[in-house]
Backbone as JSON Lines, residues from 0, in Angstrom:
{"i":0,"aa":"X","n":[-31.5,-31.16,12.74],"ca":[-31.01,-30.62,11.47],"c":[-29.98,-29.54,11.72]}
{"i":1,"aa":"X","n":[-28.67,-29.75,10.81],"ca":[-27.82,-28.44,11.12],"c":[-27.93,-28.02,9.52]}
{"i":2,"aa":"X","n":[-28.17,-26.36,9.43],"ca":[-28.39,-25.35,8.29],"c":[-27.16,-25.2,8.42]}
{"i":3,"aa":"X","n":[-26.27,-25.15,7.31],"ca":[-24.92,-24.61,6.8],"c":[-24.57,-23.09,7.15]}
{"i":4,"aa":"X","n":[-25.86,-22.45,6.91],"ca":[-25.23,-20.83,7.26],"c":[-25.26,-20.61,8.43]}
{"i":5,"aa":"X","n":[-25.68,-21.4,9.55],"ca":[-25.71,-21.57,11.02],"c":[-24.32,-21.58,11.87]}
{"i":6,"aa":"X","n":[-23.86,-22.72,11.01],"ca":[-22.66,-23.32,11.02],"c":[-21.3,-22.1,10.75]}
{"i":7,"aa":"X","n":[-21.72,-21.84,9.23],"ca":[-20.65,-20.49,8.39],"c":[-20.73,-19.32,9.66]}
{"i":8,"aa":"X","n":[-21.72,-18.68,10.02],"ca":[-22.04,-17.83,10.27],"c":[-20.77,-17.57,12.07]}
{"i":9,"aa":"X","n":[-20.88,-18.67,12.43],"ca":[-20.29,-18.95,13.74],"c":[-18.62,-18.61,13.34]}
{"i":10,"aa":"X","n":[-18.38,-19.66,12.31],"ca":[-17.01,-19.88,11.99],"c":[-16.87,-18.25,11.16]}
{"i":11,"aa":"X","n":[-17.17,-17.69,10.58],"ca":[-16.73,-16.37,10.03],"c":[-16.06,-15.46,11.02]}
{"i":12,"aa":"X","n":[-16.7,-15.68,11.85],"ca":[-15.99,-14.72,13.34],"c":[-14.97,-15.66,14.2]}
{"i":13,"aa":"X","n":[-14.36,-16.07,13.39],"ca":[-13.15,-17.18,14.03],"c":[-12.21,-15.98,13.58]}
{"i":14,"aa":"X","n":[-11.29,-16.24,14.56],"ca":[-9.9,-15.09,13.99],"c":[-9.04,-15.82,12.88]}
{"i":15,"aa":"X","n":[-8.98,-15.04,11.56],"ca":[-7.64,-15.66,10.92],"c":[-8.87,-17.14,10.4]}
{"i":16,"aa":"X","n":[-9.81,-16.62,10.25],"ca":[-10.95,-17.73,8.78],"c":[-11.21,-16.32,7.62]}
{"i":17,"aa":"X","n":[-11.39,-16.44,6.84],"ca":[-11.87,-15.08,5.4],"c":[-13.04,-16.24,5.31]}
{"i":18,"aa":"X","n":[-13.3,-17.2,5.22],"ca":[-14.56,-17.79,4.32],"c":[-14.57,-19.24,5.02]}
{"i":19,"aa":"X","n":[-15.9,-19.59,4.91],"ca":[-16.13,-20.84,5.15],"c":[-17.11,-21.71,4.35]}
{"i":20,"aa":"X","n":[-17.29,-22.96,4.49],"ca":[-18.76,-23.53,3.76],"c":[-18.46,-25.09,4.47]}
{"i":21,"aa":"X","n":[-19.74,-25.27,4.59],"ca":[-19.77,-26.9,5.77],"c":[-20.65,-27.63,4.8]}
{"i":22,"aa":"X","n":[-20.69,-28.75,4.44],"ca":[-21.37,-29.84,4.45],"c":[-21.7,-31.29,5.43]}
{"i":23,"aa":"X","n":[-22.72,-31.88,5.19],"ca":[-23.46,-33.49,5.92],"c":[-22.48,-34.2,4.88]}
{"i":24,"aa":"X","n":[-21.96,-34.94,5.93],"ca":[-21.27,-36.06,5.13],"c":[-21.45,-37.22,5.85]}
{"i":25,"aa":"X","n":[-21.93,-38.78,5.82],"ca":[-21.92,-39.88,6.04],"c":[-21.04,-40.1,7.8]}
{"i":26,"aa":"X","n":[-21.76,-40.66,8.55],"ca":[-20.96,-40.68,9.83],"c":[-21.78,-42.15,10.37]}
{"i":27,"aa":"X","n":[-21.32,-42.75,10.95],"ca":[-21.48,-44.23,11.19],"c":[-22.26,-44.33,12.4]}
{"i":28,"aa":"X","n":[-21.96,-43.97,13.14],"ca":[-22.8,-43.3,14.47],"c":[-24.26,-42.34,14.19]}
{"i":29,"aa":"X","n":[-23.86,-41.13,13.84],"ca":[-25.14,-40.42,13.77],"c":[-25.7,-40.14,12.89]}
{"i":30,"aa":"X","n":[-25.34,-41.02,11.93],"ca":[-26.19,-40.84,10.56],"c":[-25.28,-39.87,9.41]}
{"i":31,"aa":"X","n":[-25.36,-38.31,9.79],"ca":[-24.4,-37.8,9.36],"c":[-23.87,-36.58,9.91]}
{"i":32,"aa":"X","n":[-22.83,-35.9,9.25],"ca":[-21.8,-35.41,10.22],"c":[-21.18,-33.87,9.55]}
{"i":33,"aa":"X","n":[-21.13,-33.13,10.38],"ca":[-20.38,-31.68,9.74],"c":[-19.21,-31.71,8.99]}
{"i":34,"aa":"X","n":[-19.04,-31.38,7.99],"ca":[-17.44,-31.05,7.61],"c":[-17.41,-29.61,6.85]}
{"i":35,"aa":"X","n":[-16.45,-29.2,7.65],"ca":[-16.25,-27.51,6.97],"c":[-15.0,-27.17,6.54]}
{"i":36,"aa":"X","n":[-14.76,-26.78,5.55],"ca":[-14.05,-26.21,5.07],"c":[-13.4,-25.05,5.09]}
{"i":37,"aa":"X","n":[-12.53,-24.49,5.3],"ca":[-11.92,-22.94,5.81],"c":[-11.13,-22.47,4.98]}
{"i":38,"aa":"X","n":[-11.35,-21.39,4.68],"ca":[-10.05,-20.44,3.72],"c":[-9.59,-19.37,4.74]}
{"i":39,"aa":"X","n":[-8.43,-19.53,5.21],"ca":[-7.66,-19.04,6.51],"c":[-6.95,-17.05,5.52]}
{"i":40,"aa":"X","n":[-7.22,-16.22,6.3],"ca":[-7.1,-15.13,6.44],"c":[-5.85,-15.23,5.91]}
{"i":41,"aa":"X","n":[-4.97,-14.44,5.25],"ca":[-3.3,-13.74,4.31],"c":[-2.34,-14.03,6.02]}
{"i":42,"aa":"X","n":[-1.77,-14.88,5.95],"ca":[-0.82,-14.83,6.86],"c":[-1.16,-15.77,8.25]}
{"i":43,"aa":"X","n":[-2.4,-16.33,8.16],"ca":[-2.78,-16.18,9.16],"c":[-2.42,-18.0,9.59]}
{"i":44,"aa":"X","n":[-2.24,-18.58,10.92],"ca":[-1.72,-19.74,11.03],"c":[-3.21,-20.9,12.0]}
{"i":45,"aa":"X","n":[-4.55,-20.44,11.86],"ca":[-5.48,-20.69,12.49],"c":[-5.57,-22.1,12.47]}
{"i":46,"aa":"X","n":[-5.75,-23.1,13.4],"ca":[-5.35,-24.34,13.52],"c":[-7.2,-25.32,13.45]}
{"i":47,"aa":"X","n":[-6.82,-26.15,13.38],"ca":[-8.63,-27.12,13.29],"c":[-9.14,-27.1,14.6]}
{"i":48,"aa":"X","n":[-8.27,-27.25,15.77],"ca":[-8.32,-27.39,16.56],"c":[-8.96,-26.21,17.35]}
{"i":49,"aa":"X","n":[-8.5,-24.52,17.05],"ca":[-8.99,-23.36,17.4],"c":[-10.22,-23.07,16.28]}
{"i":50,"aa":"X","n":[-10.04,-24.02,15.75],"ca":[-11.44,-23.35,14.76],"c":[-12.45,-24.27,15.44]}
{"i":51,"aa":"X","n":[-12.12,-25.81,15.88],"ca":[-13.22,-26.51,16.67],"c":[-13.48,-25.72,18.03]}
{"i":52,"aa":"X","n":[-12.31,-25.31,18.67],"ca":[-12.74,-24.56,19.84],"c":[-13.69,-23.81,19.95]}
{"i":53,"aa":"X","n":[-13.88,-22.38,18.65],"ca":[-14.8,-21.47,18.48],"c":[-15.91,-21.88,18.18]}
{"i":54,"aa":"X","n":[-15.84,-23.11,17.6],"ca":[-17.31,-23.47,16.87],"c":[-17.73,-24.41,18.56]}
{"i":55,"aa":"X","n":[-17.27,-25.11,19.3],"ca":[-17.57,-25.59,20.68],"c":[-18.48,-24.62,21.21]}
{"i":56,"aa":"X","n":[-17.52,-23.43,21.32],"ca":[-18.23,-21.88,22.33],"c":[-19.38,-21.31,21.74]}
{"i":57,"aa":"X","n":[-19.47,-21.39,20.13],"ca":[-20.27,-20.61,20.02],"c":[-21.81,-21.51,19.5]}
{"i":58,"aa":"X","n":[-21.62,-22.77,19.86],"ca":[-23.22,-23.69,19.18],"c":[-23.12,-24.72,19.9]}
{"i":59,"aa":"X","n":[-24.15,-25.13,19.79],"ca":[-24.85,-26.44,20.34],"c":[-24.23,-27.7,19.67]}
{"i":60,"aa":"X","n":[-23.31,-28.63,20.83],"ca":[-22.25,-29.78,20.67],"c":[-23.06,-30.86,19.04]}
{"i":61,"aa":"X","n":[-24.14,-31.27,18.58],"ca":[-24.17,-31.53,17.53],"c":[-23.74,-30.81,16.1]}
{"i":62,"aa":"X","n":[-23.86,-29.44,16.16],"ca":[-23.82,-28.8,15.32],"c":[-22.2,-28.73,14.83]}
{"i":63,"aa":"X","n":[-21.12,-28.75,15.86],"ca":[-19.92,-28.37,16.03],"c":[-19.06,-29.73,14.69]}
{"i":64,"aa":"X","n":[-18.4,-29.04,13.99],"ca":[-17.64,-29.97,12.57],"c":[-16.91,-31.13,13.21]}
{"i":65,"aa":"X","n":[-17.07,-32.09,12.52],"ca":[-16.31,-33.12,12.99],"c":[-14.95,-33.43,12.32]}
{"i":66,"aa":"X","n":[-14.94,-32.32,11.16],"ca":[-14.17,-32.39,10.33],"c":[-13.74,-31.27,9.91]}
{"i":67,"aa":"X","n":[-12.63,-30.8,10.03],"ca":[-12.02,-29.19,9.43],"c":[-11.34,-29.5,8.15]}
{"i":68,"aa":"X","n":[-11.71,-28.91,6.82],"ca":[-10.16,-29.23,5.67],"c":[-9.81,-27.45,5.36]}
{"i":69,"aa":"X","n":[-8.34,-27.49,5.56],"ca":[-7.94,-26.22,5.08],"c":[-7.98,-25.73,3.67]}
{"i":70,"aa":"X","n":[-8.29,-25.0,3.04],"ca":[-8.58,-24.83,1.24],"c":[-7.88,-23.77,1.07]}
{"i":71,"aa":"X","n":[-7.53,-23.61,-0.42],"ca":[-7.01,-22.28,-0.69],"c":[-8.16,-21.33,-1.0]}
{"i":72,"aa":"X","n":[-9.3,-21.56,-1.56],"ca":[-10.41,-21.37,-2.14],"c":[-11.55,-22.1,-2.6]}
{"i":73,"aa":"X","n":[-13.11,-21.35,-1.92],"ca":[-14.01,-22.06,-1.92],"c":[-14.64,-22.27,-3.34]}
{"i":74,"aa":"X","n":[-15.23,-23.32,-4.2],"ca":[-15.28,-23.12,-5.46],"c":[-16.86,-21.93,-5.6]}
{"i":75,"aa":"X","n":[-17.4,-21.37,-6.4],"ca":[-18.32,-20.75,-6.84],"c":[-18.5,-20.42,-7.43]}
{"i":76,"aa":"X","n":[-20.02,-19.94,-7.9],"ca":[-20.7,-19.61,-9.31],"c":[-20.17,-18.13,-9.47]}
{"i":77,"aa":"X","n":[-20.68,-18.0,-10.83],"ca":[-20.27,-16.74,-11.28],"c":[-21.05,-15.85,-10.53]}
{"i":78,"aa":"X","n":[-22.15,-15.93,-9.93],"ca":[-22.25,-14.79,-8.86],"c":[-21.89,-14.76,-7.54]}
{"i":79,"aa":"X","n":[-21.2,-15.53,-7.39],"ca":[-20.27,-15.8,-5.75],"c":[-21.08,-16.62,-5.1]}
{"i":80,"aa":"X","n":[-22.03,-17.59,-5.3],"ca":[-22.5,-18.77,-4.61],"c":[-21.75,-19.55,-4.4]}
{"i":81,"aa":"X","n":[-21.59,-20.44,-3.17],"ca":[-20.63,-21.7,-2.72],"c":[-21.01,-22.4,-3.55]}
{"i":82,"aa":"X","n":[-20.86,-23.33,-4.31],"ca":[-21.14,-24.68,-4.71],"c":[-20.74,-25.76,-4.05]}
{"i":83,"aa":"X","n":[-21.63,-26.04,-3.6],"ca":[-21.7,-27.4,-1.89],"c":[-21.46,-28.77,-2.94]}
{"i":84,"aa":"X","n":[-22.48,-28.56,-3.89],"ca":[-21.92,-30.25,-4.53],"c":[-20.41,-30.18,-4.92]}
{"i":85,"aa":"X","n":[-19.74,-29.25,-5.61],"ca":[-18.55,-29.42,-5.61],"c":[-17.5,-29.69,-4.6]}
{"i":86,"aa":"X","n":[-18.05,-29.29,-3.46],"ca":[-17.0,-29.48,-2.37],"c":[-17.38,-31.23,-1.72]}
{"i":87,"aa":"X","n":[-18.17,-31.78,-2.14],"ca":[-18.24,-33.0,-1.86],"c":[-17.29,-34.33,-2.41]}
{"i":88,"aa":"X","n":[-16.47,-33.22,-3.32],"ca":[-15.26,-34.33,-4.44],"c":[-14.29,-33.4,-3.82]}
{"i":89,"aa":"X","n":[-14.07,-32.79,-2.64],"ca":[-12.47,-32.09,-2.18],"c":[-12.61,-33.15,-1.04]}
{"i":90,"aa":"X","n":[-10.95,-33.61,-0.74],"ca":[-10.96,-34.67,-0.05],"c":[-10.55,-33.7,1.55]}
């Protein structure tokens, strides 16, 4: 099992991420699969590739996203909760 704030928690200390949120999405192989989402720091040019790097170094190779999407903003409730089902309709 990978916990989402496991996941967030790693990627927050990526240089040049402000926010993150991961979901299980369908994967053909292992059943299912990380995808995280990133809202990249004011200026900042942080690539999928250095964000997979950090998430490599800092967790255990299942846990690591198989999927990066760059966002402008994560959606949420009026008290600043992610809303995970919503991010399941961002392509």
């Amino acid at each position: 099992n990978v916990y989402p704030n496991e996941v967030e928690a790693v990627v927050a200390n990526c240089p040049g991420v402000a926010e993150a949120a991961c979901i299980g999405v369908p994967h053909a192989k292992t059943g299912e699969a990380v995808k995280l989402f990133v809202v990249r720091l004011p200026g900042a040019g942080v690539t999928e590739a250095e964000v997979i790097a950090h998430c490599r170094a800092g967790m255990t190779g299942y846990k690591v996203p198989s999927v990066v999407r760059f966002v402008d903003a994560l959606p949420k409730s009026n008290v600043g909760k992610i809303l995970r089902r919503e991010l399941r309709n961002v392509d």
